[in-house]
FIKOLZA-1660 file (N, C-alpha, C; in steps of 0.1 Angstrom, whole numbers, plus 5000, padded with zeros to 4 digits):
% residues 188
   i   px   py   pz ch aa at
   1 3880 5892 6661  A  X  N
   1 3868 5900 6657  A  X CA
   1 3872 5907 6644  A  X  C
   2 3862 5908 6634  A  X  N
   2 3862 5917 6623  A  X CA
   2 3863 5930 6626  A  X  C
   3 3861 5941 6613  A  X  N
   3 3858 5952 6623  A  X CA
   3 3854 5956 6629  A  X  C
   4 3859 5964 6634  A  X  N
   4 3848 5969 6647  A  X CA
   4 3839 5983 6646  A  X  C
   5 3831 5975 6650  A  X  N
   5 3819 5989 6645  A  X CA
   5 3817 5995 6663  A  X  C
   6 3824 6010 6662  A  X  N
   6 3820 6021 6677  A  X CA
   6 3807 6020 6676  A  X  C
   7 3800 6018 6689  A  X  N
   7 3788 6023 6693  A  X CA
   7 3786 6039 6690  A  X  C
   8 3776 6043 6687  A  X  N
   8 3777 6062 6686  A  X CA
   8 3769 6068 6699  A  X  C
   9 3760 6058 6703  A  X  N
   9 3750 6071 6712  A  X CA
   9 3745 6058 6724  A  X  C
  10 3741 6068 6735  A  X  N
  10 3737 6064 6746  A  X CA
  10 3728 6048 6742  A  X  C
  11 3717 6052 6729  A  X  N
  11 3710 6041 6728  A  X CA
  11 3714 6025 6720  A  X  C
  12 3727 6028 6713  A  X  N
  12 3734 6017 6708  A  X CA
  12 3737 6011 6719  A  X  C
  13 3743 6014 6733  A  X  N
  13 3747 6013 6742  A  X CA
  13 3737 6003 6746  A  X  C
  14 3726 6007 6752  A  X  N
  14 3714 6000 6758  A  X CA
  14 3713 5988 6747  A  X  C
  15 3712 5990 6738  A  X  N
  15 3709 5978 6728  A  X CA
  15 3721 5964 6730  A  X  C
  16 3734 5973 6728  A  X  N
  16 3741 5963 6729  A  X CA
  16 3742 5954 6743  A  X  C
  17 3741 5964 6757  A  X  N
  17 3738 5957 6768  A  X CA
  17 3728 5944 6769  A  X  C
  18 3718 5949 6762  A  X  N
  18 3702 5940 6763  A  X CA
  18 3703 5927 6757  A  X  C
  19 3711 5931 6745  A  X  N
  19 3714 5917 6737  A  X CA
  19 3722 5910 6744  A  X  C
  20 3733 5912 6752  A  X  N
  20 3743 5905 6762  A  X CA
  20 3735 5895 6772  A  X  C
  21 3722 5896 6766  A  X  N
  21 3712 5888 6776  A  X CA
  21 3716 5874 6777  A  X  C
  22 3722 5862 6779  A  X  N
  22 3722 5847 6779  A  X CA
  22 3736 5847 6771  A  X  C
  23 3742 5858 6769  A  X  N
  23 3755 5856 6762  A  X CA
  23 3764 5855 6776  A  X  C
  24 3773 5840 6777  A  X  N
  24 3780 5837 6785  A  X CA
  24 3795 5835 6782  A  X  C
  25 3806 5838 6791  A  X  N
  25 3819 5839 6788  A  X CA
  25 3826 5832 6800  A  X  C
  26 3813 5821 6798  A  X  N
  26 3821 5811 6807  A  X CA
  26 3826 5809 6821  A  X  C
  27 3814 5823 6828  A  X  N
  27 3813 5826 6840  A  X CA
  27 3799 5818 6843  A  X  C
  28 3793 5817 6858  A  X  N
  28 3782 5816 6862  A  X CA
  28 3769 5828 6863  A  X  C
  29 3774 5839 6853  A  X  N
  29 3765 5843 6849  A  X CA
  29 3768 5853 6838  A  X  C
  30 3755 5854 6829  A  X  N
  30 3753 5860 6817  A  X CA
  30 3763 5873 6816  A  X  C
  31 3765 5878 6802  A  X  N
  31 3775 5891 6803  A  X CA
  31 3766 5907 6811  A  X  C
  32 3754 5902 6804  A  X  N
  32 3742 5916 6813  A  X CA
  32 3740 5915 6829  A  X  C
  33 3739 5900 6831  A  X  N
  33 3740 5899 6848  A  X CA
  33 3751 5908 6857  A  X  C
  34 3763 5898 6848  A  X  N
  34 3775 5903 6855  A  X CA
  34 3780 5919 6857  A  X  C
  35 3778 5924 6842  A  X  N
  35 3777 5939 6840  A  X CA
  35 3772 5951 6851  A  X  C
  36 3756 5942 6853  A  X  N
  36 3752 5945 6860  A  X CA
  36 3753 5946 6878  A  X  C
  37 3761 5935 6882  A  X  N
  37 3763 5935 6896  A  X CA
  37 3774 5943 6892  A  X  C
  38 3785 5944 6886  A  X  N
  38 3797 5952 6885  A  X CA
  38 3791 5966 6888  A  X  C
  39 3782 5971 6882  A  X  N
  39 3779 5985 6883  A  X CA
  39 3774 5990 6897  A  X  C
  40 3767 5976 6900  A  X  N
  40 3760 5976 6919  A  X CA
  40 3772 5977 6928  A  X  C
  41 3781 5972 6925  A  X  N
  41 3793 5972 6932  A  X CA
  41 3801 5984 6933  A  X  C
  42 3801 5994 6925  A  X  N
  42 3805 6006 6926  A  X CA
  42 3798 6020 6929  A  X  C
  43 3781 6019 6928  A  X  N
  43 3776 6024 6931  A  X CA
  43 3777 6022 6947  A  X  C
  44 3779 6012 6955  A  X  N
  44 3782 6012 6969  A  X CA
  44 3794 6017 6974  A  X  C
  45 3806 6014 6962  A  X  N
  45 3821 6020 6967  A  X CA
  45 3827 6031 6958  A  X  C
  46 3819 6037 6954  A  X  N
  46 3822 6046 6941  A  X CA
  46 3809 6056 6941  A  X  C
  47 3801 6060 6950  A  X  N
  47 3788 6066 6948  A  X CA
  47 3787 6078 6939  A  X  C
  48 3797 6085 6940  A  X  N
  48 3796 6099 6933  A  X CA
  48 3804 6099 6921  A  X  C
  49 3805 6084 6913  A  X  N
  49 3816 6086 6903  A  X CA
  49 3809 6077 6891  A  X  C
  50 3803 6087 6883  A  X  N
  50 3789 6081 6874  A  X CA
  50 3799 6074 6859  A  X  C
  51 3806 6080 6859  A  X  N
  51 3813 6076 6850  A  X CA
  51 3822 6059 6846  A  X  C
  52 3828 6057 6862  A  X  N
  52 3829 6049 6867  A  X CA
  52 3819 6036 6865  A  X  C
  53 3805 6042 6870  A  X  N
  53 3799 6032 6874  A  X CA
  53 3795 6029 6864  A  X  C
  54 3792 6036 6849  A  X  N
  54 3789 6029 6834  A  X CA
  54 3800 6025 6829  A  X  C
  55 3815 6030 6831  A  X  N
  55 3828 6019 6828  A  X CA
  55 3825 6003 6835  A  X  C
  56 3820 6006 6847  A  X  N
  56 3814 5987 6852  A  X CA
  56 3803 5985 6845  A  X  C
  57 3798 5989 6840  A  X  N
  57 3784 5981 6832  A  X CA
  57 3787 5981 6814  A  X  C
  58 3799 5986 6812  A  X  N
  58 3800 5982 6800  A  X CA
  58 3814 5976 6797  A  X  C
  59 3822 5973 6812  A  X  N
  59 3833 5968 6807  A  X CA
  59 3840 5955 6801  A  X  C
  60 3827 5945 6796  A  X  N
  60 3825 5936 6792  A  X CA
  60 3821 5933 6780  A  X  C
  61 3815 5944 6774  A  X  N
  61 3812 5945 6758  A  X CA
  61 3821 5944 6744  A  X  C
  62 3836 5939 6750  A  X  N
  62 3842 5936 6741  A  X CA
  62 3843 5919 6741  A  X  C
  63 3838 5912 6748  A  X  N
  63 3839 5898 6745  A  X CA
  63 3825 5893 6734  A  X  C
  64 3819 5905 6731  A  X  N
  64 3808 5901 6719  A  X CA
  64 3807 5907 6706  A  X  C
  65 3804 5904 6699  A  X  N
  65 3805 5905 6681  A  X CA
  65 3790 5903 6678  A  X  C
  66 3786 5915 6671  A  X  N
  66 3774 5911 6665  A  X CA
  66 3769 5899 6657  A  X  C
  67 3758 5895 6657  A  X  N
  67 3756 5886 6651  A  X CA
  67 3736 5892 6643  A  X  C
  68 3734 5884 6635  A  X  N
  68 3721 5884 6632  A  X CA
  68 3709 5881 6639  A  X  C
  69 3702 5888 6650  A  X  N
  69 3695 5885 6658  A  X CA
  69 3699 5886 6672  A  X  C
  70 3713 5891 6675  A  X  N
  70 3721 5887 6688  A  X CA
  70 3733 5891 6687  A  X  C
  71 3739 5885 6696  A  X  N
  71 3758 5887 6694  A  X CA
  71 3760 5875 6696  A  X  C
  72 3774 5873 6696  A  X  N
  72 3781 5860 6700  A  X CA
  72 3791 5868 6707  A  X  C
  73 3801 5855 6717  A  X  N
  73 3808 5859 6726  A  X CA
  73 3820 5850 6713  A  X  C
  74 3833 5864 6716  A  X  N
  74 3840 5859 6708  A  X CA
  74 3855 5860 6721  A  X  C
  75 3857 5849 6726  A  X  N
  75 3874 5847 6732  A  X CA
  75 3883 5855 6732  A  X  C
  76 3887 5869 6731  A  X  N
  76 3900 5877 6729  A  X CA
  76 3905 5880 6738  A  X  C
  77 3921 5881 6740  A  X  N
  77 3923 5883 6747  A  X CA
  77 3922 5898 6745  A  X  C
  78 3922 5907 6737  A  X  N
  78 3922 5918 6735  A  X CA
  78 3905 5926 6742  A  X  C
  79 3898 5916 6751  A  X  N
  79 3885 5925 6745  A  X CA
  79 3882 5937 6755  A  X  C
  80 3896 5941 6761  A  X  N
  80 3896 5951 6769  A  X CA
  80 3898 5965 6760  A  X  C
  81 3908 5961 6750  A  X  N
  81 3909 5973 6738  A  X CA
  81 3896 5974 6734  A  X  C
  82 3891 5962 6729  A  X  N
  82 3878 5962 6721  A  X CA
  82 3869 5966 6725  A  X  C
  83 3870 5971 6743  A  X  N
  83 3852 5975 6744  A  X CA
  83 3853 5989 6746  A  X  C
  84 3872 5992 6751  A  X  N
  84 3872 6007 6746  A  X CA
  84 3867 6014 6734  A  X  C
  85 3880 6012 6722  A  X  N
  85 3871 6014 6715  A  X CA
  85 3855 6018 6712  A  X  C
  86 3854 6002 6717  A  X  N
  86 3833 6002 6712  A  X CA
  86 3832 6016 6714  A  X  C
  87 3829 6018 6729  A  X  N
  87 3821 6025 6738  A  X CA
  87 3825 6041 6737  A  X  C
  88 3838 6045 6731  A  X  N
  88 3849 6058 6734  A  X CA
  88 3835 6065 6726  A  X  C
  89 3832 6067 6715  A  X  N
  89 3824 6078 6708  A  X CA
  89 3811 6081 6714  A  X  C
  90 3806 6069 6720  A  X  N
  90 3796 6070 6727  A  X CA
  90 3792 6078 6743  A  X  C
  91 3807 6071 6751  A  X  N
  91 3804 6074 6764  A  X CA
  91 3817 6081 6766  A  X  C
  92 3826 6086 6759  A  X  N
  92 3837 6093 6762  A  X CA
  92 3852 6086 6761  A  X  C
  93 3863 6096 6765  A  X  N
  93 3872 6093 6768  A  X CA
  93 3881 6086 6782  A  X  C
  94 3871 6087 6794  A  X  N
  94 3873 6086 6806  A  X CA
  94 3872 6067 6803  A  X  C
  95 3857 6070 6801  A  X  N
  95 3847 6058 6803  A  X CA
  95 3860 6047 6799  A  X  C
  96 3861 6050 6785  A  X  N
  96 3871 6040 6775  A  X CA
  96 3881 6038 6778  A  X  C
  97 3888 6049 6788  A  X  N
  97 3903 6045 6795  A  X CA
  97 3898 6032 6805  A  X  C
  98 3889 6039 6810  A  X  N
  98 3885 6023 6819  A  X CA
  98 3881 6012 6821  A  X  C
  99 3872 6011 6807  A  X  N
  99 3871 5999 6803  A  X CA
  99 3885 5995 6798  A  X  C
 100 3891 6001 6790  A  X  N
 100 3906 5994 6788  A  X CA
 100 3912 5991 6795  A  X  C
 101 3911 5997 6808  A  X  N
 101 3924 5994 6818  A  X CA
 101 3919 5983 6827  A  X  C
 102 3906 5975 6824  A  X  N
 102 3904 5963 6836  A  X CA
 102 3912 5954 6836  A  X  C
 103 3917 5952 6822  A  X  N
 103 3927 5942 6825  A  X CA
 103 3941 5940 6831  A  X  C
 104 3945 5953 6824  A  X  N
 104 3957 5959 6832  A  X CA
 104 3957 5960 6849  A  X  C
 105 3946 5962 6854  A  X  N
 105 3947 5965 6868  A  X CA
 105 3942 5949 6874  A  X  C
 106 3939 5942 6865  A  X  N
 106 3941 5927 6868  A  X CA
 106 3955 5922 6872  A  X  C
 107 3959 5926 6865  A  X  N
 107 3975 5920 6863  A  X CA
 107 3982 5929 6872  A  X  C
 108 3978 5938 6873  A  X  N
 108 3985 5948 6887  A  X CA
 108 3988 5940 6897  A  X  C
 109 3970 5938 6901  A  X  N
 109 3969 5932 6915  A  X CA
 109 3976 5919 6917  A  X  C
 110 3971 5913 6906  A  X  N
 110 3980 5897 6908  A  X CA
 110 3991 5899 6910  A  X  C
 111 4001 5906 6901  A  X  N
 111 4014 5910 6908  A  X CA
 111 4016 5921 6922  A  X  C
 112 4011 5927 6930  A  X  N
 112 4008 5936 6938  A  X CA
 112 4004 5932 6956  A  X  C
 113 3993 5920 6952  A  X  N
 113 3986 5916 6963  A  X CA
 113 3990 5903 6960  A  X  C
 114 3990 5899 6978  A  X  N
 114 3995 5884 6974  A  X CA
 114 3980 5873 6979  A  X  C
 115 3972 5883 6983  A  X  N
 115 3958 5871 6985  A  X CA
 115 3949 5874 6972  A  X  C
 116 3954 5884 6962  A  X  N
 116 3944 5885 6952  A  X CA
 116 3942 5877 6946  A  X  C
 117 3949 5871 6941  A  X  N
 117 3945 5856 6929  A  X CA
 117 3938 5845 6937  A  X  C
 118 3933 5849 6949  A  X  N
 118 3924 5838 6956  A  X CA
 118 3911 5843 6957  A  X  C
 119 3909 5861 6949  A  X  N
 119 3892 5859 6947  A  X CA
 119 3889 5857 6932  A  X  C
 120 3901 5853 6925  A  X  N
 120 3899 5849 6913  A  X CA
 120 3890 5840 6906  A  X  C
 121 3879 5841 6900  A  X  N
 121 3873 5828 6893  A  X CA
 121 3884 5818 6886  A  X  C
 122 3876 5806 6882  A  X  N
 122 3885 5798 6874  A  X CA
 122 3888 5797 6860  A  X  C
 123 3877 5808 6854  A  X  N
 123 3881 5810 6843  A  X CA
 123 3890 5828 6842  A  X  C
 124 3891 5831 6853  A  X  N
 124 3895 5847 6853  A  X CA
 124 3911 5844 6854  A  X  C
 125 3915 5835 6860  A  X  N
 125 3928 5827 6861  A  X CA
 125 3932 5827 6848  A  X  C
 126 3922 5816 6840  A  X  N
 126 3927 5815 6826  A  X CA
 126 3931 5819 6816  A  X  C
 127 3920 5833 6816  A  X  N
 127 3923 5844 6806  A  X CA
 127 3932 5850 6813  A  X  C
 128 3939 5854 6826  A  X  N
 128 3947 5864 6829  A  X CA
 128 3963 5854 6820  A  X  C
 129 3958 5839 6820  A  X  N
 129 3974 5836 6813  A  X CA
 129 3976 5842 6799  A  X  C
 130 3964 5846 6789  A  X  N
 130 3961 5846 6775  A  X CA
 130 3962 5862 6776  A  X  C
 131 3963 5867 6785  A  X  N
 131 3958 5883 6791  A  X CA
 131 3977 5890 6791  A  X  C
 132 3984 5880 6795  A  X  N
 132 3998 5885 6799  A  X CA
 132 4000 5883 6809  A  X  C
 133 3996 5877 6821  A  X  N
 133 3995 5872 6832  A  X CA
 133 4003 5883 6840  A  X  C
 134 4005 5885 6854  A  X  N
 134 4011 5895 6860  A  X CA
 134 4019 5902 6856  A  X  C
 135 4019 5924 6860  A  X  N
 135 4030 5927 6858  A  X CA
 135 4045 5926 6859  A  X  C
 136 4050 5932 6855  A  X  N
 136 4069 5932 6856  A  X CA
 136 4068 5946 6862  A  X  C
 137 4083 5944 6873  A  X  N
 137 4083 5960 6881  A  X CA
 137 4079 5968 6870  A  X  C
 138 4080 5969 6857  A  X  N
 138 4083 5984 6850  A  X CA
 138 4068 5984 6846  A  X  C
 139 4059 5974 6845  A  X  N
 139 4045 5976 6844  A  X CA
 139 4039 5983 6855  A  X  C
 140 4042 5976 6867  A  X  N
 140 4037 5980 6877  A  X CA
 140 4041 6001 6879  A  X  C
 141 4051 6001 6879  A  X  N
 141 4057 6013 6877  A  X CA
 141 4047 6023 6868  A  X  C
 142 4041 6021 6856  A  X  N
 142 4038 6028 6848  A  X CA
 142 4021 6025 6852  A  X  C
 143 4014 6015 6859  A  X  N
 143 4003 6014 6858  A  X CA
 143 3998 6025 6874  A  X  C
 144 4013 6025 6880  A  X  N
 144 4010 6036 6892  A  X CA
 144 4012 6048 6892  A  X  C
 145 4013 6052 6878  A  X  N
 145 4014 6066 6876  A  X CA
 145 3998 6071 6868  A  X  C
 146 3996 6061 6866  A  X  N
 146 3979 6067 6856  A  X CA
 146 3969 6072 6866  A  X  C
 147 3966 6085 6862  A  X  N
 147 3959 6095 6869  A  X CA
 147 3943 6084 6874  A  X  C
 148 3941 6076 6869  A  X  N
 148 3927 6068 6873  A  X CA
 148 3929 6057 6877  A  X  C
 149 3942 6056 6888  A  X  N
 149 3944 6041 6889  A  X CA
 149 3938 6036 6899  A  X  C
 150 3934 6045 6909  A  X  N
 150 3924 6040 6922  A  X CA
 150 3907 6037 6916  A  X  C
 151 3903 6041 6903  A  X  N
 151 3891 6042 6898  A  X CA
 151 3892 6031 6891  A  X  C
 152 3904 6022 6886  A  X  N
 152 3909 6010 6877  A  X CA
 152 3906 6000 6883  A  X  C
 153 3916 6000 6900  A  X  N
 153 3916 5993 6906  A  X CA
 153 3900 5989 6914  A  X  C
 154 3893 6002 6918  A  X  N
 154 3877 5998 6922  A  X CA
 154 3870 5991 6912  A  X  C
 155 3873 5995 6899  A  X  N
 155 3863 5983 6888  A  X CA
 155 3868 5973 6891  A  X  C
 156 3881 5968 6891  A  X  N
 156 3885 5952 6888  A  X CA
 156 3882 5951 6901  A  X  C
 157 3882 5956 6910  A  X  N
 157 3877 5946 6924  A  X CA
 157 3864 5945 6921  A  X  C
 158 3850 5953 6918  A  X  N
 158 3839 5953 6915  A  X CA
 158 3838 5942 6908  A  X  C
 159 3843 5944 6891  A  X  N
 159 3846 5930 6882  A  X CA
 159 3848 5917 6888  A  X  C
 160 3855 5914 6897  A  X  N
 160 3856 5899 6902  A  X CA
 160 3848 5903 6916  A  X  C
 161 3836 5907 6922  A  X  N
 161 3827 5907 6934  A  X CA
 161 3814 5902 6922  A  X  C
 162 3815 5903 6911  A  X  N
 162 3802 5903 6899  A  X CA
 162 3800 5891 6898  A  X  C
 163 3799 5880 6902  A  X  N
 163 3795 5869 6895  A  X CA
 163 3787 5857 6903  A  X  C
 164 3776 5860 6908  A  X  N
 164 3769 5856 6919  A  X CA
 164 3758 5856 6912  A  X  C
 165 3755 5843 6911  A  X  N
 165 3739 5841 6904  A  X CA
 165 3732 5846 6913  A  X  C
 166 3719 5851 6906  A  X  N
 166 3705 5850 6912  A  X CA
 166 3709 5864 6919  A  X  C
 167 3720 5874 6920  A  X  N
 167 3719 5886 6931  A  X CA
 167 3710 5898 6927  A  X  C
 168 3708 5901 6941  A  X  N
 168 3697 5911 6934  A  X CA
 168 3700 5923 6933  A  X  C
 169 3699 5931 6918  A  X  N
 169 3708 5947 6915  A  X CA
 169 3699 5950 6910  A  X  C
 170 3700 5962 6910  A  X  N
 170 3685 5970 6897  A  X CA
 170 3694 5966 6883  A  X  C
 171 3681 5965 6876  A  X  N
 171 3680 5961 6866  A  X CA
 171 3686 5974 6853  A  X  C
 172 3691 5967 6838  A  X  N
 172 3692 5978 6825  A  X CA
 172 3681 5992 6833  A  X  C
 173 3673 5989 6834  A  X  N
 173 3663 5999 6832  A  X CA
 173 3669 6017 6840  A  X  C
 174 3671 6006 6851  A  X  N
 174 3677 6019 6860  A  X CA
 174 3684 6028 6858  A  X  C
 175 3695 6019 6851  A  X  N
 175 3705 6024 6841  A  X CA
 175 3703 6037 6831  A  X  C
 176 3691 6032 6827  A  X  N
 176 3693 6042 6815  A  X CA
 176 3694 6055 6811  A  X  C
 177 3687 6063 6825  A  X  N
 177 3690 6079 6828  A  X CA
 177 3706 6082 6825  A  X  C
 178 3715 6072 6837  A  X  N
 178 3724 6076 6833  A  X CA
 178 3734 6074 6825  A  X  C
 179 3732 6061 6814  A  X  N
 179 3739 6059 6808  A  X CA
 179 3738 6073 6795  A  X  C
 180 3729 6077 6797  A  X  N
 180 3724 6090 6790  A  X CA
 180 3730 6104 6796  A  X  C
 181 3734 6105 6804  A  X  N
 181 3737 6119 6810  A  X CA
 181 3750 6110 6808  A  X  C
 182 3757 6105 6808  A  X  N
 182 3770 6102 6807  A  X CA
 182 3775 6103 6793  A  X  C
 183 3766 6104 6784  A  X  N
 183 3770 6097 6771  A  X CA
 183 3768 6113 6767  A  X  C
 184 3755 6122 6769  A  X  N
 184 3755 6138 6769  A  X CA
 184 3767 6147 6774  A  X  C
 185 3772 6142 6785  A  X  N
 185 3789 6146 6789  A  X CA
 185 3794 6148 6780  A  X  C
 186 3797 6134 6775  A  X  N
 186 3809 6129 6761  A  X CA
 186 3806 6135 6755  A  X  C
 187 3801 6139 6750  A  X  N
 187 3794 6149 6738  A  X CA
 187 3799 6164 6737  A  X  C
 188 3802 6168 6751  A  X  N
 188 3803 6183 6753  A  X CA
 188 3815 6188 6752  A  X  C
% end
């Protein structure tokens, strides 16, 4: 990716979500679909943690790059920095630790749990090899000291429950109160 342009406000946010519309990364569903069950999935196991539940709906916004009319989905393995980044000026500091850390607590689990790599997709396999593939004791060691690691680990389980065509979640729309009281947080 070139550079990277931060999102600034609640409504770059929504924009950038909307456009994620039919942009695919090679899952069985869209990046807005997926985003979207991810966030459904934490509002059932995560109810009181708003923060949280916009780190699942935007922790996927680093696999796209603007384009003229749209984005494109650009391959990185990095696009866990990258959606930090995005999203930090916009939605905070919390938000952006967590989007950063989905990957990392990918690689936790796979090193950690031994039935985890069996709710793996087939492309979630692939990028975890491009990703750094499982921790080493001293990863694991340091990723169990981060004050948000039980909040890390509910995204990435959320993140791979996300990818079920046709499921039915509320829609952006619902979203958008809170993507707004979350983003007025950051702010304060």
């Amino acid at each position: 990716m070139d550079a990277l342009v931060p999102l600034v406000d609640a409504s770059e946010v929504i924009a950038r979500l909307r456009a994620s519309t039919g942009a695919y990364d090679d899952e069985p569903v869209d990046i807005l679909e997926h985003c979207l069950q991810c966030a459904a999935n934490l509002v059932l196991t995560q109810p009181d943690d708003e923060e949280l539940q916009v780190a699942g709906l935007v922790h996927d916004l680093g696999w796209l790059t603007p384009k003229t009319g749209g984005v494109d989905v650009v391959f990185d393995a990095r696009h866990d920095a990258i959606g930090s980044e995005l999203v930090r000026n916009a939605l905070g500091d919390r938000v952006a630790h967590l989007v950063g850390g989905h990957i990392r607590a990918k690689r936790y689990l796979v090193a950690t749990d031994p039935g985890y790599a069996n709710v793996l997709t087939p492309r979630s396999v692939e990028t975890l090899v491009f990703q750094g593939g499982p921790f080493d004791a001293e990863d694991i060691a340091q990723f169990e000291t981060d004050p948000d690691r039980d909040a890390l680990l509910a995204l990435r389980r959320a993140d791979d429950a996300a990818k079920v065509p046709g499921a039915d979640v509320p829609d952006l729309e619902t979203w958008i109160q809170i993507i707004e009281r979350v983003a007025d947080a950051a702010r304060r």
